[in-house]
C-alpha positions as CSV (number, residue, x, y, z in Angstrom):
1,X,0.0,0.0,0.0
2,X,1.4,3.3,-1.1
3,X,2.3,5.6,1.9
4,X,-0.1,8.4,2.3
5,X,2.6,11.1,2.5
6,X,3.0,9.8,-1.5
7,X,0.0,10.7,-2.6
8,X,-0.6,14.3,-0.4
9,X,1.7,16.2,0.7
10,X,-0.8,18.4,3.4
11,X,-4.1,16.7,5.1
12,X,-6.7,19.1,6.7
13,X,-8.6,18.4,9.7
14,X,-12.0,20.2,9.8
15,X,-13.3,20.6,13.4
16,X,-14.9,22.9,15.8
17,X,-13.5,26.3,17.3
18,X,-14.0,24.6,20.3
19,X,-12.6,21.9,19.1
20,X,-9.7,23.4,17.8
21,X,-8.9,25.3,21.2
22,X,-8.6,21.6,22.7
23,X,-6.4,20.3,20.1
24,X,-4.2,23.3,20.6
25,X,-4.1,22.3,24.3
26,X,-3.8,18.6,24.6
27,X,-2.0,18.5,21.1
28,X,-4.2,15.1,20.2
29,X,-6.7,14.1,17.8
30,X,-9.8,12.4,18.6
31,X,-10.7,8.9,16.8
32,X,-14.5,8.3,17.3
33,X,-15.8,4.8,17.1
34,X,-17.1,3.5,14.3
35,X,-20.5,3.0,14.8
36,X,-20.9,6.8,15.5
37,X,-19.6,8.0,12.6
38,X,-22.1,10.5,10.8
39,X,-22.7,7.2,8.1
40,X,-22.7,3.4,10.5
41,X,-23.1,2.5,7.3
42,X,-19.6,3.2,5.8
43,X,-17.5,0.4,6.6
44,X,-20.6,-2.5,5.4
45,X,-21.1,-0.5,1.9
46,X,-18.6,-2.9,1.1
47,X,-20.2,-5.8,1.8
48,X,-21.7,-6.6,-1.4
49,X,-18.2,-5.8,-3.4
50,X,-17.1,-9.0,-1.1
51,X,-20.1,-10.8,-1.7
52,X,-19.7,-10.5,-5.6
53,X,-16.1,-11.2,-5.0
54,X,-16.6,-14.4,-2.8
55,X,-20.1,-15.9,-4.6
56,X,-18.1,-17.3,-7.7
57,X,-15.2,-18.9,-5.5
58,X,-18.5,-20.9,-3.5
59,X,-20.1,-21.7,-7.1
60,X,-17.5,-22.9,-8.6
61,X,-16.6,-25.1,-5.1
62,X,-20.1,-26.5,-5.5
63,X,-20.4,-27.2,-8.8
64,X,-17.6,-28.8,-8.8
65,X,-18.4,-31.0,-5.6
66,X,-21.7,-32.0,-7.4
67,X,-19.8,-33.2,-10.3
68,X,-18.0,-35.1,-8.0
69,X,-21.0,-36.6,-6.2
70,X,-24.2,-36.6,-8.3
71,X,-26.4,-37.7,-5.0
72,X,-26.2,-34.3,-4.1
73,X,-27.6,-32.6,-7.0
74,X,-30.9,-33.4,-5.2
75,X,-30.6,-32.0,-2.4
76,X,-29.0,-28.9,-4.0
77,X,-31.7,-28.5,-6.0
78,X,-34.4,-28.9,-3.0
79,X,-32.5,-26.2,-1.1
80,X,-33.2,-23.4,-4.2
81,X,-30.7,-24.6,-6.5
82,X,-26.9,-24.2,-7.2
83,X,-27.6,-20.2,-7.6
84,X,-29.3,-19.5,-4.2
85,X,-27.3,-21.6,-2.1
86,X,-23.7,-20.3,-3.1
87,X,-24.9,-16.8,-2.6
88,X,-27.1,-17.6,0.5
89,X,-23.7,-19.5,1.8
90,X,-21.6,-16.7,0.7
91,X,-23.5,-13.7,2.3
92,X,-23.7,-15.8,5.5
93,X,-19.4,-15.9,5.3
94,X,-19.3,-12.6,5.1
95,X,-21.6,-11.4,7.9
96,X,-20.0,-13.7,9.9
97,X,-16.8,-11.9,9.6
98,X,-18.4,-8.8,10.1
99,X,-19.7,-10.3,13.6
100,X,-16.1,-11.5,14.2
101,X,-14.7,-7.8,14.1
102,X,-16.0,-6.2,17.1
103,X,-16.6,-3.0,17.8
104,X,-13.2,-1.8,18.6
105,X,-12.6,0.5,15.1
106,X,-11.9,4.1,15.5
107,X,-11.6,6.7,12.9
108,X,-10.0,10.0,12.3
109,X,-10.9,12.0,9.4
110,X,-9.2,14.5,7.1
111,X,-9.2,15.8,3.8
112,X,-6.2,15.3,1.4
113,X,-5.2,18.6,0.3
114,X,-6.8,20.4,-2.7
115,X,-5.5,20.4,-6.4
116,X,-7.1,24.0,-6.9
117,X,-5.0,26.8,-5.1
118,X,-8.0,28.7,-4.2
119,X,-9.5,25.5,-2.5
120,X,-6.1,24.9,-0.5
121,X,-6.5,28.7,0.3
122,X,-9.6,28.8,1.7
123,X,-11.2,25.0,2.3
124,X,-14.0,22.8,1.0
125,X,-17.4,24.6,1.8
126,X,-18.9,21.2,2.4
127,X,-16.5,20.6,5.1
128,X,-17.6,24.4,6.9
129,X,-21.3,23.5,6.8
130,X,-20.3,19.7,8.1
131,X,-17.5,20.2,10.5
132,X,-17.1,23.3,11.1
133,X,-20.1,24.8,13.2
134,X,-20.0,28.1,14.7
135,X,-17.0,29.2,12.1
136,X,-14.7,26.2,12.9
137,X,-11.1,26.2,11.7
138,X,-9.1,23.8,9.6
139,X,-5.2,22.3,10.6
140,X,-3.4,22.0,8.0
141,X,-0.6,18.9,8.9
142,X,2.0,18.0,7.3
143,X,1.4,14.1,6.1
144,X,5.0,12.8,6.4
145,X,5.6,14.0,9.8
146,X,2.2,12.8,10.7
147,X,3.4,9.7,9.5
148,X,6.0,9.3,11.8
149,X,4.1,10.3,14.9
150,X,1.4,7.6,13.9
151,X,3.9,5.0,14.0
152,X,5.6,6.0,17.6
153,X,1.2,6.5,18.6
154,X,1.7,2.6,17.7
155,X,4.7,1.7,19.6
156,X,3.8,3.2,22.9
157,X,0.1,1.3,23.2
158,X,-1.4,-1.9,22.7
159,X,-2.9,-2.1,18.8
160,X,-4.0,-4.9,16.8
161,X,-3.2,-2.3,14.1
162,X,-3.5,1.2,13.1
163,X,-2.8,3.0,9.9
164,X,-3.2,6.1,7.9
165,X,-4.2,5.8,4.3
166,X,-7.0,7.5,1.4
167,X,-9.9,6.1,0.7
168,X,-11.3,4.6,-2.7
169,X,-14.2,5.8,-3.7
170,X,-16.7,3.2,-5.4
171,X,-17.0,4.7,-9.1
172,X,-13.2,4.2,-9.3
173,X,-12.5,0.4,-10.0
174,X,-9.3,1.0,-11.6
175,X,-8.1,2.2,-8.1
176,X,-9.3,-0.7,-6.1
177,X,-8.2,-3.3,-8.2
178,X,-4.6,-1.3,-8.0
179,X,-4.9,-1.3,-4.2
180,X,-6.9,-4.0,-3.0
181,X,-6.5,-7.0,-5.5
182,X,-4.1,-8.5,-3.2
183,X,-6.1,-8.1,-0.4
184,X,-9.3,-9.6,-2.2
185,X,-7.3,-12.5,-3.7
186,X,-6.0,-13.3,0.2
187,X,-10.0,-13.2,1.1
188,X,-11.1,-15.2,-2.0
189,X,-8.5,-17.7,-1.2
190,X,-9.2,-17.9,2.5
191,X,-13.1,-18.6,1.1
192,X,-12.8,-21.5,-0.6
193,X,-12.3,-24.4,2.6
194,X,-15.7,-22.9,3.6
195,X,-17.6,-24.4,1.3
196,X,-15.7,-27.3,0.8
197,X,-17.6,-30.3,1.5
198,X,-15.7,-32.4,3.7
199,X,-14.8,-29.3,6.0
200,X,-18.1,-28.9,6.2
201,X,-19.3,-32.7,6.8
202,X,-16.4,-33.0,9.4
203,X,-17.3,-29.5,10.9
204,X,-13.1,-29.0,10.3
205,X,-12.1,-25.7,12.1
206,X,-11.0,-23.3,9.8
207,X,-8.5,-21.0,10.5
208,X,-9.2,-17.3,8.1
209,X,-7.1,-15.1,10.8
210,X,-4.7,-14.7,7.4
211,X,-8.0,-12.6,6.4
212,X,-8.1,-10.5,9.2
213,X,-5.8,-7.6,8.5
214,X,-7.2,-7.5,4.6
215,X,-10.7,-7.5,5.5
216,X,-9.9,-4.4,7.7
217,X,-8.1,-2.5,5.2
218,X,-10.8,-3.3,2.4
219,X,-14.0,-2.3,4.2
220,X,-12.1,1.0,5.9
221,X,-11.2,2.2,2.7
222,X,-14.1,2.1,0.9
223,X,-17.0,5.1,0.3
224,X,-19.3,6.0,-2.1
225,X,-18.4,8.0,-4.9
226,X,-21.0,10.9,-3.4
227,X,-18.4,12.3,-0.9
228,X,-15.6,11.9,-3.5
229,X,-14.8,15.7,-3.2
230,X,-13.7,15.3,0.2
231,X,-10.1,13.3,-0.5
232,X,-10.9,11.8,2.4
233,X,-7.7,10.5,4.5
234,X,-8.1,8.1,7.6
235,X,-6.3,7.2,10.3
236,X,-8.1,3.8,11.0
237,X,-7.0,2.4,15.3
238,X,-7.9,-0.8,16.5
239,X,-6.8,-0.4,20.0
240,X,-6.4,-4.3,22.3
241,X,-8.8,-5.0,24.8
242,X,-6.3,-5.9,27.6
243,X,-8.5,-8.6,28.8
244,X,-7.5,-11.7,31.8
245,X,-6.5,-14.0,28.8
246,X,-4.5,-11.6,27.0
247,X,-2.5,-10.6,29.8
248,X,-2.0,-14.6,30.6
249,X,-0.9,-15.5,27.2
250,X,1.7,-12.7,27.0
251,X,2.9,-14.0,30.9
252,X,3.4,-17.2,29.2
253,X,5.0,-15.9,26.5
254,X,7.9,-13.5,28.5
255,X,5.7,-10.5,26.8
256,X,5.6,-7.0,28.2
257,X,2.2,-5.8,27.6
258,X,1.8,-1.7,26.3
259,X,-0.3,0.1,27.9
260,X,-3.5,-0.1,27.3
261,X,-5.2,2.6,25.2
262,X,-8.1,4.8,27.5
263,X,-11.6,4.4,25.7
264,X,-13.1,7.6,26.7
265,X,-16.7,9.0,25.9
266,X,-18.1,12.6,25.0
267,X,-21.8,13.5,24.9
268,X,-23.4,14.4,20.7
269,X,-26.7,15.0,20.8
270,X,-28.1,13.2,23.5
271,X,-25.7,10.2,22.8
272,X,-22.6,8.6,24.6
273,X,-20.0,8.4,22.4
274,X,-16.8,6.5,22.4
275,X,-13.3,7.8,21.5
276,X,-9.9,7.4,21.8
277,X,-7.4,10.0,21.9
278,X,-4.7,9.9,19.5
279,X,-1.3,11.7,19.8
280,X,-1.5,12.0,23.4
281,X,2.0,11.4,24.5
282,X,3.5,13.9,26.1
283,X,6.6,14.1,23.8
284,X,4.6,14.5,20.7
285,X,3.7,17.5,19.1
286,X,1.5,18.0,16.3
287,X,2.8,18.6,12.7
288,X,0.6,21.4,12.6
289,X,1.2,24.0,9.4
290,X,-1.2,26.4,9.3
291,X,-4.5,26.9,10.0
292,X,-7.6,28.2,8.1
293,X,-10.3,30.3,10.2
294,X,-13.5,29.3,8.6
295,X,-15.7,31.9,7.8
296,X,-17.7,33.8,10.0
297,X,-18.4,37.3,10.9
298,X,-15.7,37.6,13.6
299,X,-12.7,35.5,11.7
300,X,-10.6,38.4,12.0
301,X,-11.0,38.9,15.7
302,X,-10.5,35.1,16.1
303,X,-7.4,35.3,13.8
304,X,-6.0,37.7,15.8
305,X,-6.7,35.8,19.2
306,X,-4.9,32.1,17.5
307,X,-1.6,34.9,16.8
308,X,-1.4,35.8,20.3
309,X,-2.3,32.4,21.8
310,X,0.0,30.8,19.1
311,X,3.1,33.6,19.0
312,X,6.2,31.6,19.7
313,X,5.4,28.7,17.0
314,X,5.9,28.8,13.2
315,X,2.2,27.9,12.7
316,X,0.6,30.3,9.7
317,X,-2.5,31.7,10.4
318,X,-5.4,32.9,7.6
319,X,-8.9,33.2,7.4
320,X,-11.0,31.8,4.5
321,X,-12.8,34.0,2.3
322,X,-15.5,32.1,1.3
323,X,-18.5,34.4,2.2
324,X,-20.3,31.6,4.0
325,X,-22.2,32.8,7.5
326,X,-23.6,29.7,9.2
């Protein structure tokens, strides 16, 4: 997988002024679940790519079994035919992985940065009505350095994984089969013992945990083609659950265990929601760039408030001048 920093050289993070204000302060990002996002459904719109993906591995598997064993045309046949059960068995699969995953899948959002100077200037509009209530601001970061504090955010807790990378959006194949073709072919491949036969007659345990990582990076990368103005860039942190057999296994295994990452919860619109914060370290500072004050009526007086509050650092300070009062 190409490295973000490749692809955009600057990501934008749209947020709050409050928000901003406790960035500036506790010089960390927040990573909100998953299921909390502003679309739950983002990371299943992929489901049915997997689905067409997968069905053909499970036909072919069966057709090939009945070939083998013409007894079991019949049954086939009384159970929908060869059609319905490979993509009944197939969708099944799938959902079950989805069950497997958990809930522990937090997201951070930003914008890769514009190709038109104006936009880079002065920020996506979409993003001010979306993110940025009240006026809002956008950091600017700088994606390589970003980089590099990701990876020391990994070495100082306990992650199954976490990664920054763009997303594909679904009217461009020619990108996901650049990206994610080896990914799919490790998840087609994983597939096929399901629906083989005599696994399934001897109720063999399978082992797919080759699948897991793929699966991951295949549904959190994917998005419909409406939002394809936002270049949207994702950190994507699945934080361990320190749990009693964890902690046993890595006794018995002369491990040091990380420390475990703080799930912590804000209130948005009447709900509990969970976050992590990324970044938090003490020895890590924030790549920030520059900042955009959205617009607003009083961008100037807040401009002048971020140059006093922000004096003795190299950050740039503008206001957008997109006439936009929300």
């Amino acid at each position: 997988m190409e490295r973000t920093s490749e692809i955009y050289k600057k990501l934008y993070h749209y947020t709050t002024w409050q928000g901003l204000k406790e960035i500036l302060q506790t010089q960390s990002l927040w990573a909100t679940n998953y299921k909390f996002l502003n679309d739950y459904s983002e990371l299943v719109s992929f489901r049915d790519k997997l689905v067409s993906l997968i069905y053909p591995v499970a036909r072919e598997t069966y057709q090939q079994l009945t070939a083998l064993k013409p007894s079991l045309k019949s049954k086939i046949q009384e159970h929908g035919g060869l059609d319905h059960i490979a993509q009944h068995d197939t969708e099944a699969l799938i959902d079950a992985q989805y069950s497997a995953l958990g809930d522990e899948i937090y997201i951070l959002s930003f914008c890769g940065e514009p190709e038109k100077q104006i936009v880079a200037d002065n920020g996506l509009l979409s993003q001010w009505r979306g993110y940025g209530a009240g006026g809002g601001a956008a950091l600017i970061f700088d994606t390589k350095k970003l980089e590099e504090i990701l990876d020391r955010e990994f070495m100082s807790y306990e992650y199954v994984t976490v990664f920054l990378a763009d997303l594909i959006y679904s009217d461009n194949e020619q990108k996901l089969k650049e990206e994610l073709s080896e990914d799919l072919q490790i998840l087609a491949d994983i597939a096929k013992p399901f629906f083989d036969y005599d696994n399934i007659r001897k109720k063999k345990q399978i082992d797919s945990s080759k699948g897991y990582f793929p699966f991951v990076r295949c549904i959190t990368r994917y998005k419909h083609f409406g939002f394809c103005e936002e270049n949207e860039v994702r950190v994507v942190a699945l934080p361990t659950l320190i749990d009693d057999q964890i902690i046993t296994s890595a006794k018995l295994n002369g491990i040091s265990l990380k420390p475990e990452k703080v799930r912590k919860f804000r209130s948005n619109k009447g709900r509990r929601v969970p976050y992590i914060e990324v970044f938090d370290s003490t020895d890590i500072k924030l790549p920030i760039e520059k900042i955009i004050i959205g617009p607003r009526w009083n961008r100037e007086a807040r401009k002048a408030e971020l140059l006093e509050l922000l004096s003795k650092t190299n950050i740039e300070i503008v206001c957008s001048e997109i006439p936009y009062a929300d």
